[in-house]
C-alpha positions as a printed NumPy array, in Angstrom:
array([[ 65.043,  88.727, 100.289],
       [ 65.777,  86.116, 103.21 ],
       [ 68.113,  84.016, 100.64 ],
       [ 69.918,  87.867,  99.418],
       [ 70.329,  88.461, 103.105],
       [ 71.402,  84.665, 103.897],
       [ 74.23 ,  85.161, 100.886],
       [ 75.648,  88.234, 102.146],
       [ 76.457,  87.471, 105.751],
       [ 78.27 ,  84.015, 104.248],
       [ 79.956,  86.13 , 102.081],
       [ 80.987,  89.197, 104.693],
       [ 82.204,  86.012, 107.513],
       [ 84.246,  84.417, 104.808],
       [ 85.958,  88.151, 104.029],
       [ 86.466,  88.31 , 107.514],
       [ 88.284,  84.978, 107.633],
       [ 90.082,  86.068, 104.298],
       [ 91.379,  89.33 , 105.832],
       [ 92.257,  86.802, 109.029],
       [ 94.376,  84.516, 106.625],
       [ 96.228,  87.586, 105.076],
       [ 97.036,  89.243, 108.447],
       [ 98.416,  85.838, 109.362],
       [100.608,  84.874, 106.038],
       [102.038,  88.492, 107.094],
       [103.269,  87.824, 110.592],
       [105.006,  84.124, 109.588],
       [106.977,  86.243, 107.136],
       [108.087,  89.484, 108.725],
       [111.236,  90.251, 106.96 ],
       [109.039,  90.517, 103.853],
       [106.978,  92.938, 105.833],
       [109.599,  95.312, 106.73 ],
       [111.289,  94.835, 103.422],
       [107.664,  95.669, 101.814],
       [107.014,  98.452, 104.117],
       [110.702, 100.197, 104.073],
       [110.414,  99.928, 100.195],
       [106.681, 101.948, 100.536],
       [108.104, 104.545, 102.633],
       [110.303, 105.547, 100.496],
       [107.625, 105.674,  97.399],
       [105.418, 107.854,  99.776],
       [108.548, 110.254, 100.103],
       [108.779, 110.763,  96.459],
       [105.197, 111.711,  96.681],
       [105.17 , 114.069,  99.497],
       [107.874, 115.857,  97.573],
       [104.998, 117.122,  94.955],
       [103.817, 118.869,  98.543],
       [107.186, 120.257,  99.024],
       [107.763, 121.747,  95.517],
       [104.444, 123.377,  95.563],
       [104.753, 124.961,  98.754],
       [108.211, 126.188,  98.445],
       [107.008, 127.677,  94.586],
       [104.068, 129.254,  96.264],
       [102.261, 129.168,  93.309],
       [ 98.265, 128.598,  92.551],
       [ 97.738, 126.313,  89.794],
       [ 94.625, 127.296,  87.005],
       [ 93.371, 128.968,  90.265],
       [ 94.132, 125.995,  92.712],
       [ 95.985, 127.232,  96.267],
       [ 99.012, 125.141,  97.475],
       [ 96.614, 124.061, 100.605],
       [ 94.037, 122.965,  98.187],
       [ 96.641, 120.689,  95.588],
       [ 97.701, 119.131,  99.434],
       [ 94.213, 118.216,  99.96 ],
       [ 94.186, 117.233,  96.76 ],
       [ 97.277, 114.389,  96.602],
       [ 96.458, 113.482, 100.653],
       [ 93.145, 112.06 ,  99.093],
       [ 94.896, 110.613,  96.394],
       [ 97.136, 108.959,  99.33 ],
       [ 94.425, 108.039, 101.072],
       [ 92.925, 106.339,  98.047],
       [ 96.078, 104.603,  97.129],
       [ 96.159, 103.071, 100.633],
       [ 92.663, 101.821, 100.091],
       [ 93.02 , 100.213,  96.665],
       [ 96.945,  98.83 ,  97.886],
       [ 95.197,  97.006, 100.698],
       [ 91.779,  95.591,  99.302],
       [ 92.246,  95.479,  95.389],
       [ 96.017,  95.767,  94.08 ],
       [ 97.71 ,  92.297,  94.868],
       [ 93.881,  90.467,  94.046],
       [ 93.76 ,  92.354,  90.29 ],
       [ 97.474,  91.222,  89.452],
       [ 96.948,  87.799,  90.415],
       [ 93.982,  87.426,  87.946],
       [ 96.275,  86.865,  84.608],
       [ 97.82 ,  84.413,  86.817],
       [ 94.897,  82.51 ,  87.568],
       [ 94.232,  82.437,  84.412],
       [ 97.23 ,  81.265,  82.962],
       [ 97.822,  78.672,  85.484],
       [ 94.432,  77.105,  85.826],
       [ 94.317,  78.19 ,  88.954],
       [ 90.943,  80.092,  88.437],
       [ 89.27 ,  76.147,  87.891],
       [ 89.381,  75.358,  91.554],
       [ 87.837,  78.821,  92.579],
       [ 84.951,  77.931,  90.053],
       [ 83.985,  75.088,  91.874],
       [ 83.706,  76.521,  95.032],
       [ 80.008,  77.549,  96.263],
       [ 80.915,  81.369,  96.423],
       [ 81.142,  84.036,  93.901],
       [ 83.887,  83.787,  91.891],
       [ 84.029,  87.083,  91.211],
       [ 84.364,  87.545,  95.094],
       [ 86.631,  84.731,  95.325],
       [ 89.123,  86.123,  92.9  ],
       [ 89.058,  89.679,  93.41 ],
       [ 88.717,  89.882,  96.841],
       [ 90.66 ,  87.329,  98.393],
       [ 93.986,  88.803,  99.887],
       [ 93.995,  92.022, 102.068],
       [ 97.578,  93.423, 102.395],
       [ 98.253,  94.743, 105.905],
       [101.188,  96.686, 105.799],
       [101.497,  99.144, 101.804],
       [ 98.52 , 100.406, 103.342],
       [ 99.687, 101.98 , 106.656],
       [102.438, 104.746, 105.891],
       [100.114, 105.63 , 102.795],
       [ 96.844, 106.085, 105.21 ],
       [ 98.562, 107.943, 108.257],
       [ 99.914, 110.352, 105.412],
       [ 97.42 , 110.406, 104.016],
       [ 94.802, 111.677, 106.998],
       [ 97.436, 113.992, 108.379],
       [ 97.765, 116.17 , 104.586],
       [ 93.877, 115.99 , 104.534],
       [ 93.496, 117.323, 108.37 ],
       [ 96.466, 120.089, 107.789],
       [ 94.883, 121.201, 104.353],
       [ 91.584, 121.849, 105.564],
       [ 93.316, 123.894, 108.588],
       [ 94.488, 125.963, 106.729],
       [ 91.84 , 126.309, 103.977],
       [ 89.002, 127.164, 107.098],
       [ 87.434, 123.698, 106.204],
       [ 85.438, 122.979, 109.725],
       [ 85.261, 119.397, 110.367],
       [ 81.341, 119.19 , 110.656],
       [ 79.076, 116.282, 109.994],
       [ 78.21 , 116.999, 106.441],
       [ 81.792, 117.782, 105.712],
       [ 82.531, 114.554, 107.601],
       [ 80.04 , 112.586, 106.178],
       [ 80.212, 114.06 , 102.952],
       [ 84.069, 113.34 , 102.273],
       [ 83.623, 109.489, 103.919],
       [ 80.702, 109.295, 101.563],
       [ 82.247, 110.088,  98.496],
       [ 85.675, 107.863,  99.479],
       [ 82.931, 104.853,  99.59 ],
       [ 81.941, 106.104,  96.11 ],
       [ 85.457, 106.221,  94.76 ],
       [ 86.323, 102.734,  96.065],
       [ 83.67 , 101.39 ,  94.156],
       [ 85.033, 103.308,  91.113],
       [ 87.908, 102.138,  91.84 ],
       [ 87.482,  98.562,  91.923],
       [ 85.483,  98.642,  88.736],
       [ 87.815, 100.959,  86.799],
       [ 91.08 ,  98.748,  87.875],
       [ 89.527,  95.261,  87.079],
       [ 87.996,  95.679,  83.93 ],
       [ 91.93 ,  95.836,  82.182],
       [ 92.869,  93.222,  84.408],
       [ 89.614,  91.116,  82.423],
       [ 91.348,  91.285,  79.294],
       [ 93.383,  88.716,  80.298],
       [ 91.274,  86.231,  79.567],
       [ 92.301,  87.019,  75.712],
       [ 95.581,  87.921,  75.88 ],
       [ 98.359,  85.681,  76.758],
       [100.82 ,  88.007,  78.345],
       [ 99.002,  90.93 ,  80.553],
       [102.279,  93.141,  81.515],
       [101.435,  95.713,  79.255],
       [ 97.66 ,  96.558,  80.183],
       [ 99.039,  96.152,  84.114],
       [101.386,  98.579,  83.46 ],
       [ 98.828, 101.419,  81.584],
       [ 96.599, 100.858,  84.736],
       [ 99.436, 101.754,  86.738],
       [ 99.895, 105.077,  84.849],
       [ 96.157, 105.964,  84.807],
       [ 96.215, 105.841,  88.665],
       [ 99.341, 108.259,  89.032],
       [ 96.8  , 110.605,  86.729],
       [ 95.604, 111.022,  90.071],
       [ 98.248, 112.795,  92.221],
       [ 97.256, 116.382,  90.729],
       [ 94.231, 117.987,  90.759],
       [ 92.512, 117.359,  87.352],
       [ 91.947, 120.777,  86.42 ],
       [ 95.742, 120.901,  85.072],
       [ 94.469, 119.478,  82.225],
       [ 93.098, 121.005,  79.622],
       [ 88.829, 120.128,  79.524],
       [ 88.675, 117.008,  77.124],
       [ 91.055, 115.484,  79.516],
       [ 88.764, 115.886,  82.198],
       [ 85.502, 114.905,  80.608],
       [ 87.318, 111.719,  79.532],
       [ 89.038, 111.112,  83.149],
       [ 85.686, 111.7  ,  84.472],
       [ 82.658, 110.339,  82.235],
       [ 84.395, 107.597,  80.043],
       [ 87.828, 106.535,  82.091],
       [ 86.646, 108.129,  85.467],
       [ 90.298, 107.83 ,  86.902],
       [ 90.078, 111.913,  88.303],
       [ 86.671, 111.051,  89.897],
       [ 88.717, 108.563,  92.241],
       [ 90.7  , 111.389,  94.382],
       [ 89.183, 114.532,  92.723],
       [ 85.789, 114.146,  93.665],
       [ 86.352, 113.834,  97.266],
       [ 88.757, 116.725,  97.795],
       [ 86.256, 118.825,  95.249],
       [ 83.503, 118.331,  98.159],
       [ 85.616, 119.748, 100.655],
       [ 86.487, 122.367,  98.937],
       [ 82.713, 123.482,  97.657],
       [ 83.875, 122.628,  94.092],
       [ 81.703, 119.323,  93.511],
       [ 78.683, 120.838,  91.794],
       [ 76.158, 120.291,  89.017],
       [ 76.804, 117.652,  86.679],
       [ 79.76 , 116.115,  88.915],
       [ 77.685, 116.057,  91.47 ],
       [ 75.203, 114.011,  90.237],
       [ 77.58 , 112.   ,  88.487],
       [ 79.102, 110.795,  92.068],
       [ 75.712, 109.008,  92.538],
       [ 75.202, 107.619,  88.985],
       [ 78.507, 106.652,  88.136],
       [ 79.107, 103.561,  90.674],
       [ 75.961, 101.923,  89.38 ],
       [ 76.589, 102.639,  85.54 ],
       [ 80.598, 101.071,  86.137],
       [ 79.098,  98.137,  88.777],
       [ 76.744,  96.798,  86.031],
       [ 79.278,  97.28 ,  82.987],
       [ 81.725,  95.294,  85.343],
       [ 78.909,  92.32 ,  85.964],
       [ 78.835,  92.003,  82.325],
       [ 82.073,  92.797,  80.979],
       [ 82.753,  89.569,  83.934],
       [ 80.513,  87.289,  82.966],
       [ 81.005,  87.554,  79.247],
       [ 84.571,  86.709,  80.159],
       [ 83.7  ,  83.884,  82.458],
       [ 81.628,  82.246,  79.55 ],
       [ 84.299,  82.629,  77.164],
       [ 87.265,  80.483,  79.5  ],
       [ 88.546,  77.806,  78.52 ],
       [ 90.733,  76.063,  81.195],
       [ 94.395,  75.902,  81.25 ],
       [ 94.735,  73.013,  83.132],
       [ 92.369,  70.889,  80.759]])
């Protein structure tokens, strides 16, 4: 237990001086910041207009309100501004590493190389506009919905959003993994993209073998679904469970899926 405890907090002070690094590449390039963050805006307007179309229609969707489809993609925001600043840039490096050689040097270092790799930049500004949105649709939505902002409903949501990170970052790496077969890695980058704009509606616009799919084999709805579901009192039975379950089941298959990669690399560079 001493030597668990003693490799976490070397781990969590080196992520500290990773996200310290990032934050500092940043500010020595700032017109790459505002070029970065003026492009994002603009992506985050394109978004907001699914908000605008719905609420000018007026409309309920396979029984889903207008207020509830805004709590709905402000999750899905929220989300994107969590896996933009912790996961995104790290995952599409990976083929690179790979191809490169790159990924020799992080094997020799006394770390995780899993950590090392996946973890290593933290981008400071695609997050911002997303998260601000983000928070503000959630807060309005649940205004006007009557959702009180209470502990459980507080803790509940955070909860959950911990729960869907972790989905997250398994769900988004293992395609990214294939590259250690595949030459050229554009193509499974690009069908990861697409699964996470699955997100921006509520799932129950599909029909149900789309969700059982999106939720128990390619859990991409259980990302910004689950959380907004909570809120809303819809998060029940099964799904319920399933929020606990899930994160181990995809944690593990990542560990694996990881190391069976690991042991089948053969270096670039030799």
């Amino acid at each position: 237990m001493k030597k668990i405890y003693k490799e976490l907090h070397k781990h969590i002070i080196i992520y500290f001086l990773f996200m310290k690094n990032s934050l500092i590449g940043y500010m020595e390039y700032r017109a790459n910041l505002f070029a970065a963050l003026t492009m994002e805006l603009v992506y985050l307007g394109s978004k907001i207009l699914y908000v605008v179309v719905i609420y000018n229609a007026g409309i309920n969707i396979n029984g889903v309100s207008p207020d509830e489809i805004m709590l709905f993609i402000g999750t899905y925001i929220i989300m994107t501004a969590i896996y933009t600043a912790f996961f995104m840039d790290n995952f599409y490096k990976l083929p690179e590493h790979i191809r490169n050689g790159t990924l020799d040097m992080y094997i020799t270092k006394p770390l995780s190389l899993q950590f090392m790799v996946t973890l290593r930049h933290v981008n400071f500004v695609l997050p911002v506009p997303n998260l601000i949105a983000g928070i503000t649709m959630v807060v309005l939505a649940c205004k006007r919905l009557g959702i009180t902002a209470g502990f459980i409903n507080i803790i509940g949501y955070m909860g959950i959003l911990v729960s869907a990170t972790i989905m997250a970052y398994c769900v988004f790496l293992i395609p990214q993994i294939l590259s250690f077969w595949t030459v050229k890695s554009g193509a499974i980058t690009e069908i990861a993209d697409k699964c996470w704009d699955f997100n921006n509606m509520p799932m129950i616009i599909y029909n149900k073998w789309m969700r059982r799919i999106g939720v128990f084999i390619i859990p991409v709805f259980f990302i910004t679904n689950f959380p907004a579901m909570f809120l809303v009192g819809k998060l029940d039975g099964i799904y319920f469970i399933w929020t606990f379950i899930a994160p181990i089941i995809f944690i593990v298959l990542l560990r694996l899926f990881w190391k069976f990669a690991i042991r089948n690399y053969t270096s670039a560079s030799s």
